[in-house]
Backbone as a printed PyTorch tensor [residue, N CA C, xyz], in Angstrom:
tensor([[[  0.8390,  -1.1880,   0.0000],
         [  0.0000,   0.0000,   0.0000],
         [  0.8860,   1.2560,   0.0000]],

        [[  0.6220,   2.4760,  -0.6510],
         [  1.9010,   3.3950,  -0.9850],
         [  1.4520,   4.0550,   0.5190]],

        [[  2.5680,   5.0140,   0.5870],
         [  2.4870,   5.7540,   2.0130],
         [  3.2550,   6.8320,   1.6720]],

        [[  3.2400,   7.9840,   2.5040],
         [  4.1200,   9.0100,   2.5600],
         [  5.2350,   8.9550,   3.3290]],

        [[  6.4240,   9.0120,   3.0710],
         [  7.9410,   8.9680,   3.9580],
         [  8.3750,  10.6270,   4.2520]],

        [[  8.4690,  10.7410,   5.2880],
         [  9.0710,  12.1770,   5.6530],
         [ 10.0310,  12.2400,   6.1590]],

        [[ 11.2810,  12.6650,   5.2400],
         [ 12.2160,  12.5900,   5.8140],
         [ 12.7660,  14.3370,   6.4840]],

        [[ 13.4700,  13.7240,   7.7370],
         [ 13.6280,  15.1040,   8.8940],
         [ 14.7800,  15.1780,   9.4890]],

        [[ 15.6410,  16.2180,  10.0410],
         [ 17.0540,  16.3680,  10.2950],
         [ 16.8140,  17.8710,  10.9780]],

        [[ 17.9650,  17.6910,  11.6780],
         [ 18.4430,  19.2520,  11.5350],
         [ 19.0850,  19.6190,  10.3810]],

        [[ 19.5600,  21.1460,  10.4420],
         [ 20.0980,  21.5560,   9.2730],
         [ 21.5110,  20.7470,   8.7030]],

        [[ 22.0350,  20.3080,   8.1750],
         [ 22.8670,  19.8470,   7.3240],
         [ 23.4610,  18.4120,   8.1030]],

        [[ 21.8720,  17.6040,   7.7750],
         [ 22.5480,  16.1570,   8.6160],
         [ 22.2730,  15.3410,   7.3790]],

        [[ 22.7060,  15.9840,   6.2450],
         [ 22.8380,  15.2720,   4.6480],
         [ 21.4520,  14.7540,   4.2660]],

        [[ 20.2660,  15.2600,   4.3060],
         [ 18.9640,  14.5800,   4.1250],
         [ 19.1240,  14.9790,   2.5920]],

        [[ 19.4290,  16.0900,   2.0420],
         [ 19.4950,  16.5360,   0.0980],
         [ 20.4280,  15.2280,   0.0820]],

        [[ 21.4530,  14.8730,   0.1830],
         [ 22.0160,  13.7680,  -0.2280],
         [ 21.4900,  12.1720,  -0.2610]],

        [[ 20.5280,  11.9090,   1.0250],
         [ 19.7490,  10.5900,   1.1340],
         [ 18.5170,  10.6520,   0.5220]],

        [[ 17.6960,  11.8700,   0.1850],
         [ 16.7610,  12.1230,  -0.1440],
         [ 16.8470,  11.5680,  -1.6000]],

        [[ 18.0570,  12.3150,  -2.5750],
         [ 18.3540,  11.8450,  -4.0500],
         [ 18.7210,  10.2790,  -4.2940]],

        [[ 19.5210,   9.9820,  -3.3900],
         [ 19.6840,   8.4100,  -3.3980],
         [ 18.3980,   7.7060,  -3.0010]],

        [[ 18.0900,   7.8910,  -2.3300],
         [ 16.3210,   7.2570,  -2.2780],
         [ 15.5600,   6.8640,  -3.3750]],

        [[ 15.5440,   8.3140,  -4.2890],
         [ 14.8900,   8.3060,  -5.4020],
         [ 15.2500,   7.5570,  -6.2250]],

        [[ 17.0560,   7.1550,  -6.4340],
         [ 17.4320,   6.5070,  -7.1820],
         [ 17.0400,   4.8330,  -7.6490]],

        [[ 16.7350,   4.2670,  -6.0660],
         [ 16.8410,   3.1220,  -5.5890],
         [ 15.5110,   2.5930,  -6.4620]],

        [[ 14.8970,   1.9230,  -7.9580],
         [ 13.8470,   1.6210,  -8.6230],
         [ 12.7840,   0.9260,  -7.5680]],

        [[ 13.7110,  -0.2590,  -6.5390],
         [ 12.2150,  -0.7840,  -5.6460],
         [ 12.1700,  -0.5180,  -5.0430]],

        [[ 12.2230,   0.9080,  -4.4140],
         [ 10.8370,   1.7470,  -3.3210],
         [  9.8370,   2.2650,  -4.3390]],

        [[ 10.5570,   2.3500,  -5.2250],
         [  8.8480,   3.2480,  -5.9840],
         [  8.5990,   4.6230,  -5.5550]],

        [[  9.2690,   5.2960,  -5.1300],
         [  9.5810,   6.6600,  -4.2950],
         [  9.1400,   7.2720,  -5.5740]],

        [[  8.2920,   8.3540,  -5.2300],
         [  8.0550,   9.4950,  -6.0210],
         [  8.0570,  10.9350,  -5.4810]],

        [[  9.4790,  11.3040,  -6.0030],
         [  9.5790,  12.9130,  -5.3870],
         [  8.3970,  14.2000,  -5.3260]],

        [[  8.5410,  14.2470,  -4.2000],
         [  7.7830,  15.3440,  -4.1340],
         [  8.7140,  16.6990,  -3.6980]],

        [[  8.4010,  17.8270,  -4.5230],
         [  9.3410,  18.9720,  -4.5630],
         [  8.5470,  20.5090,  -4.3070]],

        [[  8.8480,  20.6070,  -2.3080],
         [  8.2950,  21.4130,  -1.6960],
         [  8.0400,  23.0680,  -2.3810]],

        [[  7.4490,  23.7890,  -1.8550],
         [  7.1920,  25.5010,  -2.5200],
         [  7.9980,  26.0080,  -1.2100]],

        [[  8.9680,  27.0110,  -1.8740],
         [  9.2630,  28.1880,  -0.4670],
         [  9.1270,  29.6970,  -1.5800]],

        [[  9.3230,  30.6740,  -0.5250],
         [  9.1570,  31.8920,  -0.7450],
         [ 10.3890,  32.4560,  -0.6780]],

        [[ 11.6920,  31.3230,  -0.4210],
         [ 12.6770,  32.0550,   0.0860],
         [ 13.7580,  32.4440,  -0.8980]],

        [[ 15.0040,  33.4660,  -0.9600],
         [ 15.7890,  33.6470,  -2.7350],
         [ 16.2290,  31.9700,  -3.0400]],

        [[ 16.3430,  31.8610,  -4.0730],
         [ 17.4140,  30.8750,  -4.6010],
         [ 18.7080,  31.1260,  -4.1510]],

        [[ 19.2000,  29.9570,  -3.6760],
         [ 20.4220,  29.8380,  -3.2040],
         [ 21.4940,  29.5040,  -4.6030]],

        [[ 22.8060,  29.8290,  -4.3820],
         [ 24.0320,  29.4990,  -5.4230],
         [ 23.5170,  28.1150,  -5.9070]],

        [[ 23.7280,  27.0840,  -6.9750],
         [ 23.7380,  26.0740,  -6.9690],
         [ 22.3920,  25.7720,  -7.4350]],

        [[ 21.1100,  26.0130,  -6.8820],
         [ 19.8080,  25.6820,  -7.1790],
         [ 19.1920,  25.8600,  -7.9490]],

        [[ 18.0200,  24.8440,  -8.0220],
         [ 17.5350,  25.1860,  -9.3850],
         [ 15.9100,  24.5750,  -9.4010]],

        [[ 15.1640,  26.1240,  -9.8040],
         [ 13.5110,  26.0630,  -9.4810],
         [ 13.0850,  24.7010, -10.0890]],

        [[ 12.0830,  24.2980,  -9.0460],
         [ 11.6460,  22.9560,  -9.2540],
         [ 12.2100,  21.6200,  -9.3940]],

        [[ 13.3890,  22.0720,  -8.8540],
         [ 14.1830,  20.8370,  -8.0530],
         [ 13.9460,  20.7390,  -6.8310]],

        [[ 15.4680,  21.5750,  -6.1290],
         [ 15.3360,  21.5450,  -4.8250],
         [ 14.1400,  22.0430,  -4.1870]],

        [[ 13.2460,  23.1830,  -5.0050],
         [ 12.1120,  23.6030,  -4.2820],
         [ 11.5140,  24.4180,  -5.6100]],

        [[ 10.2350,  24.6930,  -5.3420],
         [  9.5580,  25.6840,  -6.3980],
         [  9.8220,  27.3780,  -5.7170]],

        [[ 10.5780,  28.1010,  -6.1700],
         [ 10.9360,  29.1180,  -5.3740],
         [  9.5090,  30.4690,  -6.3970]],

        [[  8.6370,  30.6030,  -5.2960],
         [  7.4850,  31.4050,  -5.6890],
         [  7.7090,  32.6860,  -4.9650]],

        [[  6.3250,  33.7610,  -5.2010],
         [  6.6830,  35.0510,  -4.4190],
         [  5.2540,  35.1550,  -3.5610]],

        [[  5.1380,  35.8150,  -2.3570],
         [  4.4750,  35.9960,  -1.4240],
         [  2.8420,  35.9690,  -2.0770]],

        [[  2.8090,  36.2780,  -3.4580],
         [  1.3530,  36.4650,  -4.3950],
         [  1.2870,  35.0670,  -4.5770]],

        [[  2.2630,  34.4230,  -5.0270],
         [  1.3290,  32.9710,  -5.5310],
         [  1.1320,  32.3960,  -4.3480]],

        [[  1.7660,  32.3850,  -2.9840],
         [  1.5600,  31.3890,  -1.8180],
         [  0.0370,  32.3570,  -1.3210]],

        [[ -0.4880,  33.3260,  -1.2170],
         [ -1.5410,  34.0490,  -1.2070],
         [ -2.7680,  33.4270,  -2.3800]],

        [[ -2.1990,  33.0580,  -3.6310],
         [ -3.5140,  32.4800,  -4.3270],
         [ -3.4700,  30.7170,  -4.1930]],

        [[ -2.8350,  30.0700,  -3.8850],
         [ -2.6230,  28.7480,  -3.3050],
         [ -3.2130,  28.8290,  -2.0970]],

        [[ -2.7060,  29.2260,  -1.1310],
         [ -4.0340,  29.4320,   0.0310],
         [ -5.3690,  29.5620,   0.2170]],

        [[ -5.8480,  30.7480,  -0.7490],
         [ -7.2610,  31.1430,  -1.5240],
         [ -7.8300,  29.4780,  -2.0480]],

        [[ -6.9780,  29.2530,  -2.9920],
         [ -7.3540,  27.8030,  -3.6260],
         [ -7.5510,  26.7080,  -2.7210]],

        [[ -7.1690,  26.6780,  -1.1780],
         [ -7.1710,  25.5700,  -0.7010],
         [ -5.9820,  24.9400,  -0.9950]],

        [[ -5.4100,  24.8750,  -1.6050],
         [ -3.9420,  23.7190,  -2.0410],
         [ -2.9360,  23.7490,  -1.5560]],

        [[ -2.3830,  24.5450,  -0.1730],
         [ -2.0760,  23.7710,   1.0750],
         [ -1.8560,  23.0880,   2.1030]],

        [[ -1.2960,  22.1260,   1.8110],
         [ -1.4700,  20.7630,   2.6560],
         [ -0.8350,  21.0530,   3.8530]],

        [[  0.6350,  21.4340,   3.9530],
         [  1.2650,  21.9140,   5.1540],
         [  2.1600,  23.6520,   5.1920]],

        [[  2.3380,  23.7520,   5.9410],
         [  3.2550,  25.7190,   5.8930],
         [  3.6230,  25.3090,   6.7720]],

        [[  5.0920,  26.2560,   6.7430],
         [  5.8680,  26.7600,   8.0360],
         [  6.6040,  28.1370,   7.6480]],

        [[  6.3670,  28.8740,   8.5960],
         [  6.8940,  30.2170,   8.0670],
         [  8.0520,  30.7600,   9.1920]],

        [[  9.2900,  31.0990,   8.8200],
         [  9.9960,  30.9630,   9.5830],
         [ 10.8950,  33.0930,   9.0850]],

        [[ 10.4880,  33.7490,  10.7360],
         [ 10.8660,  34.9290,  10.6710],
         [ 12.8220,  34.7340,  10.9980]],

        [[ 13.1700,  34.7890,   9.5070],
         [ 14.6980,  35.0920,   9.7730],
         [ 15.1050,  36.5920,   9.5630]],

        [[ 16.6980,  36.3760,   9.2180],
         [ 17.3970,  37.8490,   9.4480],
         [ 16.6480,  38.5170,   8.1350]],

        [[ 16.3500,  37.7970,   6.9290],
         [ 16.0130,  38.5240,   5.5390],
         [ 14.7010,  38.2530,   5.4390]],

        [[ 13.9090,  38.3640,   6.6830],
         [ 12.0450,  38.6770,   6.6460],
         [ 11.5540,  36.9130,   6.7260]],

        [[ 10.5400,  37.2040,   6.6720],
         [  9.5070,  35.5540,   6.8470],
         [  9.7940,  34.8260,   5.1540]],

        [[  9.9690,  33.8370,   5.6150],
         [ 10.3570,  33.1570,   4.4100],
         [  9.2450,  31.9910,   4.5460]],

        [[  8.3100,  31.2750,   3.9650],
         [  7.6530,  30.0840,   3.8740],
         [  8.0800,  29.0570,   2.9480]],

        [[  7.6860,  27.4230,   3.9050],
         [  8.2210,  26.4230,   2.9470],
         [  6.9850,  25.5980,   3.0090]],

        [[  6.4940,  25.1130,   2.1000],
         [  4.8110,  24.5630,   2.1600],
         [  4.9030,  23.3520,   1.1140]],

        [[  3.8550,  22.5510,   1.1220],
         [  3.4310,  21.3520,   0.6840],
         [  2.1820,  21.9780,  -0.2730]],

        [[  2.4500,  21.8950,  -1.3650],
         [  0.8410,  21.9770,  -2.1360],
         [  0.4300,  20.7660,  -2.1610]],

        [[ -1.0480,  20.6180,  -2.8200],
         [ -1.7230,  19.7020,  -3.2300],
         [ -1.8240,  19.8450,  -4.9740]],

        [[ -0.9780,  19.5360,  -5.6720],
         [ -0.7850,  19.7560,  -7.1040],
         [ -0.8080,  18.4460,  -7.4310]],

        [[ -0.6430,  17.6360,  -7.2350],
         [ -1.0320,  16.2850,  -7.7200],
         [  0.6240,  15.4350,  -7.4070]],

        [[  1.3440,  16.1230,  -7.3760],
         [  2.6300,  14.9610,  -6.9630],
         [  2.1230,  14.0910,  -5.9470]],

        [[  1.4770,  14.1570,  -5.2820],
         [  1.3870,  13.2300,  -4.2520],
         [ -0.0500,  12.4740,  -4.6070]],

        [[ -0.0850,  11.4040,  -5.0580],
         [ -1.3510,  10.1990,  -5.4740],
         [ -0.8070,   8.6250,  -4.7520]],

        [[ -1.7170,   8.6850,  -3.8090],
         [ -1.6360,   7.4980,  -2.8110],
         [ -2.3160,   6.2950,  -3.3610]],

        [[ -2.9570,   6.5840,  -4.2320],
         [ -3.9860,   5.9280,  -5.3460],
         [ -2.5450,   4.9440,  -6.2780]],

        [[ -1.4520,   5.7630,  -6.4520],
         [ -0.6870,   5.0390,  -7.5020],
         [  1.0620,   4.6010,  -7.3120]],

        [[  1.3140,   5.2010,  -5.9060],
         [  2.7940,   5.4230,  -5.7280],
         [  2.9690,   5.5870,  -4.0660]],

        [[  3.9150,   5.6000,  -3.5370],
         [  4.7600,   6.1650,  -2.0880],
         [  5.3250,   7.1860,  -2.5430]],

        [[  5.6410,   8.4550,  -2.1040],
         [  5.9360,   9.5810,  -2.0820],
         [  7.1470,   9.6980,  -0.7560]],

        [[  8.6870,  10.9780,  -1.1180],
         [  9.0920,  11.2230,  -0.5960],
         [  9.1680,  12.1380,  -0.1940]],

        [[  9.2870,  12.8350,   1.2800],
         [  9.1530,  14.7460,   1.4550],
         [ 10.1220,  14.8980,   1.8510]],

        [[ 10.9280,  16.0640,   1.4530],
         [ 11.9090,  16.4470,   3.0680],
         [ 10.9630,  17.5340,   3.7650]],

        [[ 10.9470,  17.2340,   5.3460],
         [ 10.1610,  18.0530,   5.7890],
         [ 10.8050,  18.3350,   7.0110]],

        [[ 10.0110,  19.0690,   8.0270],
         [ 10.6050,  19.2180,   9.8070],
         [  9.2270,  18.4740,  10.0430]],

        [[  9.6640,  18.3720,  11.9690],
         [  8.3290,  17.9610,  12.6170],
         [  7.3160,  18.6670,  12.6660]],

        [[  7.1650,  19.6640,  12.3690],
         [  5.8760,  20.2250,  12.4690],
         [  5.4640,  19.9500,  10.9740]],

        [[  6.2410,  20.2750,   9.5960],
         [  5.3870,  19.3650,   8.2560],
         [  4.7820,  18.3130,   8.2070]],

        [[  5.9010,  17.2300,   9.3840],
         [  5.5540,  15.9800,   8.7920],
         [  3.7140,  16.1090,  10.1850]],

        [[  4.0050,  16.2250,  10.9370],
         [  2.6390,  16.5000,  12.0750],
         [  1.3510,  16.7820,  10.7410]],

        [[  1.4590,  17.8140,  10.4440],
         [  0.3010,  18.4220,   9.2380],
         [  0.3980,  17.7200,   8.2930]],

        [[  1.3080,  17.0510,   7.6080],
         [  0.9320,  15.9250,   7.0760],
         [  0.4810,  14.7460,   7.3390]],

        [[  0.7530,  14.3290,   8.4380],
         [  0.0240,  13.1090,   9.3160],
         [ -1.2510,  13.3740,   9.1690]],

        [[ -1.4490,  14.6770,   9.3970],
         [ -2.9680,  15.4110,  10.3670],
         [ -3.9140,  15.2140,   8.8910]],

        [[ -3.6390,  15.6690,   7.5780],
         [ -3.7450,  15.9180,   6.4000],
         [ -4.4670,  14.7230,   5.4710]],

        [[ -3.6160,  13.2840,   5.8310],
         [ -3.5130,  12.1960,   5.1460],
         [ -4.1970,  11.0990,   6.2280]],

        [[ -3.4670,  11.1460,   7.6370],
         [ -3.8120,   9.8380,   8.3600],
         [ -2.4340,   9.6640,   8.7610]],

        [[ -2.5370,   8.9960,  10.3410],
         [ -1.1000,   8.6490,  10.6480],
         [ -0.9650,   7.4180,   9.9270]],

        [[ -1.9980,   6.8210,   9.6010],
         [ -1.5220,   5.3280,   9.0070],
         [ -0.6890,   5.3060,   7.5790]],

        [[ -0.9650,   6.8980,   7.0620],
         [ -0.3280,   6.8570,   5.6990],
         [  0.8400,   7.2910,   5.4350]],

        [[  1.3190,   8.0860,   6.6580],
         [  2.8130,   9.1060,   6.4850],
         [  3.2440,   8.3110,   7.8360]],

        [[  4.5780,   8.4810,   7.3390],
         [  5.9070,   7.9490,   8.2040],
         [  7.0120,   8.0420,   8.1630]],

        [[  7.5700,   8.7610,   9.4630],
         [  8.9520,   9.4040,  10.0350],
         [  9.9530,   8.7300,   9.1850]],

        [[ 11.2020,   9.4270,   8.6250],
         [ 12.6340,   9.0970,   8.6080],
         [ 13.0930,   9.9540,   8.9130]],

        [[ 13.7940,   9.9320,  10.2090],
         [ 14.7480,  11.0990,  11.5060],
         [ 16.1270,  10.9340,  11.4400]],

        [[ 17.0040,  11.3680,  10.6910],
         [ 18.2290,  11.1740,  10.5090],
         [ 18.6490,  12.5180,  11.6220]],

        [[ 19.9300,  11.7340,  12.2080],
         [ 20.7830,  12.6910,  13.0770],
         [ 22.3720,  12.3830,  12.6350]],

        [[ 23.5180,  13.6950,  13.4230],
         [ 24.4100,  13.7170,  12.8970],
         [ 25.1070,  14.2490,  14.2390]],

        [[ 26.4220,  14.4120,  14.3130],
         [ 26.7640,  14.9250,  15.3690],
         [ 26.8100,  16.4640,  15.0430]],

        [[ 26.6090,  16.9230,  15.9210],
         [ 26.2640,  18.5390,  16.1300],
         [ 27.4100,  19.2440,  15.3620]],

        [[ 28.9100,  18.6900,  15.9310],
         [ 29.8400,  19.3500,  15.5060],
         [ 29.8580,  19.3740,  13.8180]],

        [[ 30.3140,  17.9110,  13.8000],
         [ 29.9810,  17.6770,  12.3230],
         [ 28.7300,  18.4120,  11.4330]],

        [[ 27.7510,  18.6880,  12.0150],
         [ 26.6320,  19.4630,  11.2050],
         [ 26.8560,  20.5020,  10.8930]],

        [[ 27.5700,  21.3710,  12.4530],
         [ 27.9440,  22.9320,  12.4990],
         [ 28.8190,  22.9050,  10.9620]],

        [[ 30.2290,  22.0720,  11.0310],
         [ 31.0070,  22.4690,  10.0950],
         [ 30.4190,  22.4260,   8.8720]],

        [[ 29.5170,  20.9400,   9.0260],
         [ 28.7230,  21.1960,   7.0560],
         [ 27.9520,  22.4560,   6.4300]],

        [[ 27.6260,  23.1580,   7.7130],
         [ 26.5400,  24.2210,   7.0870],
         [ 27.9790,  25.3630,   6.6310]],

        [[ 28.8720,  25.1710,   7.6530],
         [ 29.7870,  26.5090,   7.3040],
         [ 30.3360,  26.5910,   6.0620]],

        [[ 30.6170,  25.1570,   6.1470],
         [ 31.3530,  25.1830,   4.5080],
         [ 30.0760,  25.4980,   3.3340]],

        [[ 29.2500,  24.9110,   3.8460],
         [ 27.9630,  25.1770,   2.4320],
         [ 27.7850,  26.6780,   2.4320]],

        [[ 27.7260,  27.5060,   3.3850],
         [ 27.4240,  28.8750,   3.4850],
         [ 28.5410,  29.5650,   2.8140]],

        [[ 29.8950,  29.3780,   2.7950],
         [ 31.0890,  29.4830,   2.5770],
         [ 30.9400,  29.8690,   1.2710]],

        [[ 30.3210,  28.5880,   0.2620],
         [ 30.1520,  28.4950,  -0.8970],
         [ 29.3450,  29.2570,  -1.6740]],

        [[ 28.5510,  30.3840,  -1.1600],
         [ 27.0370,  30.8740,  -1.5690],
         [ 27.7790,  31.8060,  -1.9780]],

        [[ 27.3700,  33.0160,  -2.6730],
         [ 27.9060,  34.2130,  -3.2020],
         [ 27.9580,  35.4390,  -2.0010]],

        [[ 27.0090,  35.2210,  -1.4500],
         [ 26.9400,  36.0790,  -0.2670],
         [ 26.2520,  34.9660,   0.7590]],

        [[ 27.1260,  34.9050,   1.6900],
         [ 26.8520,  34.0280,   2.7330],
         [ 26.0150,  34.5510,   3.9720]],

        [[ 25.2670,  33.8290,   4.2370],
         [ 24.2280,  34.6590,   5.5140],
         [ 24.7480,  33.6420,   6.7210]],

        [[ 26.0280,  34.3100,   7.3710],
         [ 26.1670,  33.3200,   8.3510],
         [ 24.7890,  33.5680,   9.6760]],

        [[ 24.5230,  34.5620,   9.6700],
         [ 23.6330,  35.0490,  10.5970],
         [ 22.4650,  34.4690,  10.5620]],

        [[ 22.0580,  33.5700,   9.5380],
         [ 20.3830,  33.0510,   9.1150],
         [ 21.2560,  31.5900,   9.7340]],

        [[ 22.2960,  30.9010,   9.0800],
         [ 23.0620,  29.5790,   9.1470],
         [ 22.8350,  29.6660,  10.8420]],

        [[ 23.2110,  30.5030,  11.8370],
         [ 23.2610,  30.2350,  13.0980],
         [ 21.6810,  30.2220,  13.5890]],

        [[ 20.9870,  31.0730,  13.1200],
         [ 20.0040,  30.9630,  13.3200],
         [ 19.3870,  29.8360,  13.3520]],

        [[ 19.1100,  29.3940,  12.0980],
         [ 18.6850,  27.9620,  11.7480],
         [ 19.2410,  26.6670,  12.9730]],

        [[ 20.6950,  26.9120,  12.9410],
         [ 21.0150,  25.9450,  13.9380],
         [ 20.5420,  25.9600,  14.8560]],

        [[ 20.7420,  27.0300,  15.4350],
         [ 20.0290,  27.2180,  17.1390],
         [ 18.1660,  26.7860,  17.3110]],

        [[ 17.5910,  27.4800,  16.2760],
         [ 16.2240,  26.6290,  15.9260],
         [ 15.6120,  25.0860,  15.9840]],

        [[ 16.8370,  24.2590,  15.2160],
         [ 16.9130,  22.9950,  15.4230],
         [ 17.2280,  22.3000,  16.4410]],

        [[ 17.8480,  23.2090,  16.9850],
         [ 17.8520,  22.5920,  18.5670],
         [ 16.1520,  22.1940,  19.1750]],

        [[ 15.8670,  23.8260,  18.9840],
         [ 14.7420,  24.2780,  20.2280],
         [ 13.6070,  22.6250,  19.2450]],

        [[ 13.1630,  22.7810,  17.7590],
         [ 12.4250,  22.1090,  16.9380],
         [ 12.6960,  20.5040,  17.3960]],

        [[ 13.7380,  20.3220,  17.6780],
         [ 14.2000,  18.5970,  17.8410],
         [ 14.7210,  17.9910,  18.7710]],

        [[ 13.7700,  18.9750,  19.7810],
         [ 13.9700,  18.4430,  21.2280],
         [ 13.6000,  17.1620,  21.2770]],

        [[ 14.0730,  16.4290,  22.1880],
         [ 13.5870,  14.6630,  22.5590],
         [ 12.2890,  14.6400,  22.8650]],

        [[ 11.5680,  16.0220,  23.4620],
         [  9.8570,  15.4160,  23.6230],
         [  9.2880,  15.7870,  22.7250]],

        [[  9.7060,  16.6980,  21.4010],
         [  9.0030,  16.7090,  20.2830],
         [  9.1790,  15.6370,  19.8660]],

        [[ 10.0100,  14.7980,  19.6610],
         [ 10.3950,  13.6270,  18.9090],
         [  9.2130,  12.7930,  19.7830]],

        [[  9.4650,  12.5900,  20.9570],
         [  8.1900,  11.0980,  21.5310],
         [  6.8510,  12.0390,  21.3060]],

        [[  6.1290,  12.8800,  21.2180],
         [  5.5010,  13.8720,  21.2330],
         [  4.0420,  13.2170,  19.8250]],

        [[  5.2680,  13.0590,  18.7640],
         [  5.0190,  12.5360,  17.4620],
         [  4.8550,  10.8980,  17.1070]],

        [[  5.9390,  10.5890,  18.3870],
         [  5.6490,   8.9970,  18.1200],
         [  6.8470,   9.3450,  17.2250]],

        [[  7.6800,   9.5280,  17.2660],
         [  9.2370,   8.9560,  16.7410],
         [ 10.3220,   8.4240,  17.5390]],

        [[ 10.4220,   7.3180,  17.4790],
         [ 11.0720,   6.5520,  18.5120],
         [ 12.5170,   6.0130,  17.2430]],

        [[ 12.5570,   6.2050,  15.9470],
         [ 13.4770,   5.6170,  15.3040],
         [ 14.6170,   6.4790,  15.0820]],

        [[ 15.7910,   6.7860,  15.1230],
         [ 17.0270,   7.1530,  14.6050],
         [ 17.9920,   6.4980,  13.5550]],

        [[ 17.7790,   7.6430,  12.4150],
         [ 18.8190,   6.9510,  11.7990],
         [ 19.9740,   7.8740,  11.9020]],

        [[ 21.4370,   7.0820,  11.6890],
         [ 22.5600,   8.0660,  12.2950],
         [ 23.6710,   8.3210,  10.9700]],

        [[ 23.4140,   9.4380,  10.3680],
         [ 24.4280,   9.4330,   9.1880],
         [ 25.8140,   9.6890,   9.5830]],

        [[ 26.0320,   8.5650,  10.0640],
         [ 28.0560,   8.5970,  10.4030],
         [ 28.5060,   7.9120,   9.3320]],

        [[ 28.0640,   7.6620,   8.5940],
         [ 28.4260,   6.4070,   7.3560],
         [ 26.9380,   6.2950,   6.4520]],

        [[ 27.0790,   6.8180,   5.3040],
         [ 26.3080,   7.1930,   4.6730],
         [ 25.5030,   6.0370,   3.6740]],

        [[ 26.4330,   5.0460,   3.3700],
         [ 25.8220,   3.6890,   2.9430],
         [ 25.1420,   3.1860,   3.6560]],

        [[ 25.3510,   3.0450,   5.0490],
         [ 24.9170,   2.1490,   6.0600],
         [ 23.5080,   2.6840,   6.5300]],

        [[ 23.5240,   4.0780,   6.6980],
         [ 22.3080,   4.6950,   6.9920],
         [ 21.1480,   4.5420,   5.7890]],

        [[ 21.5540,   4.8470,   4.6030],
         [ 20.7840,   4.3630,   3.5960],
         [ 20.2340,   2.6240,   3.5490]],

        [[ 21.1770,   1.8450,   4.0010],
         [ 20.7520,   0.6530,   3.9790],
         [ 19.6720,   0.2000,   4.8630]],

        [[ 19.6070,   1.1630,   6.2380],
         [ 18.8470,   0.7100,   6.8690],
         [ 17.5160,   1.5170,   6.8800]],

        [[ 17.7810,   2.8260,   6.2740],
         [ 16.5220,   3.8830,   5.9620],
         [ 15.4640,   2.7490,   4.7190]],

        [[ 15.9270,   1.6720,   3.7440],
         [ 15.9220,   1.5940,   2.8500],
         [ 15.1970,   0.2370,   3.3320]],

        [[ 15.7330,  -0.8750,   4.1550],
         [ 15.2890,  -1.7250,   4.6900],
         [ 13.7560,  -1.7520,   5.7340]],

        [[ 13.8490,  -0.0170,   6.1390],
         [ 12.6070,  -0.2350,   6.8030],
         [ 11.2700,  -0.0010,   5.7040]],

        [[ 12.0600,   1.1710,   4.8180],
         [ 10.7820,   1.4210,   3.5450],
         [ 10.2090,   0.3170,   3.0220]],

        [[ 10.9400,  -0.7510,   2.3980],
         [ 10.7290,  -2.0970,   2.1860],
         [  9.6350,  -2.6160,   2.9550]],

        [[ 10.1660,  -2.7490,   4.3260],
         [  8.9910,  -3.4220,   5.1410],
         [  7.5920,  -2.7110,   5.2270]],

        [[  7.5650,  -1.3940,   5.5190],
         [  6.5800,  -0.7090,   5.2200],
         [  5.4260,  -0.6950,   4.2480]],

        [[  6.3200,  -0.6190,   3.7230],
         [  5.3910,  -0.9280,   2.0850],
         [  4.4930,  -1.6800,   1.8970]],

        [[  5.3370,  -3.0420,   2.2920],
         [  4.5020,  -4.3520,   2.2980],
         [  3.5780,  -4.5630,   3.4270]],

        [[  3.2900,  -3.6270,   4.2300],
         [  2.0460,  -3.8970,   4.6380],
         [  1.0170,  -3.0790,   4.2870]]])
């Protein structure tokens, strides 16, 4: 039976990297789903990949329309930025399993949205240090780097991925990207089982 997989991290605990390998893998049957934000394009990106990058008017007539499944709007250093779930048709439970990257409060409104029986947690963690340095270097890389949003964000993920949000939700699973095959193998082994029921 297809289901929704939500995959969740703090900031730079490699979920863009497991997320694409996921997709790769032919027997999950994974069908990307590719979130809306409001926020600039980053160096590197590219609309309707990593995200549909819209302006404050279309997330205003998507709302109007109803075709919001989940929002989160997050006041940083460069104003409120939103990252949302439409209902555009990527997601058909009728024909496929679907992948999100989301936080806990997406994947919650998506639970809330669909059914807990249909969406289900993938919680990848990383060590803190190791995360700190991945974002620096990625920020490093941008044309103009917002270290000030990068700390932000971190410190956020703290407060967002506290241990009683996690039991809160009913996430009791960790996966630990110290080794990036291995975590995939076992992110990959539970989808499997899932599925099949």
């Amino acid at each position: 039976m297809p289901k929704i997989f939500v995959l969740m991290g703090k900031s730079a605990t490699g979920k863009d990297t497991i997320y694409k390998e996921l997709l790769k893998i032919d027997s999950l049957g994974l069908k990307e789903v590719v979130i809306y934000t409001t926020r600039p394009i980053r160096a590197g990106e590219r609309d309707g990949v990593e995200y549909f990058f819209v302006s404050e008017n279309k997330l205003r007539e998507l709302k109007e329309e109803n075709k919001i499944i989940e929002i989160r709007e997050y006041n940083t250093v460069h104003g409120v930025w939103s990252y949302f779930t439409v209902d555009d048709g990527q997601i058909d439970l009728d024909r496929h399993s679907s992948l999100i990257i989301g936080t806990l409060e997406s994947y919650e409104q998506i639970r809330n949205y669909y059914g807990k029986d249909k969406v289900h947690p993938i919680y990848v963690e990383v060590d803190d240090g190791v995360r700190l340095q991945r974002a620096l270097d990625r920020e490093k890389n941008q044309e103009t780097p917002r270290y000030a949003e990068m700390c932000r964000r971190y410190l956020a993920d703290e407060e967002d991925f506290k241990e009683d949000n996690l039991k809160r939700l009913g996430i009791n699973k960790t996966y630990y990207n110290l080794d990036l095959e291995a975590c995939i193998r076992d992110i990959v082994k539970d989808i499997k089982l899932l599925n099949e029921e």
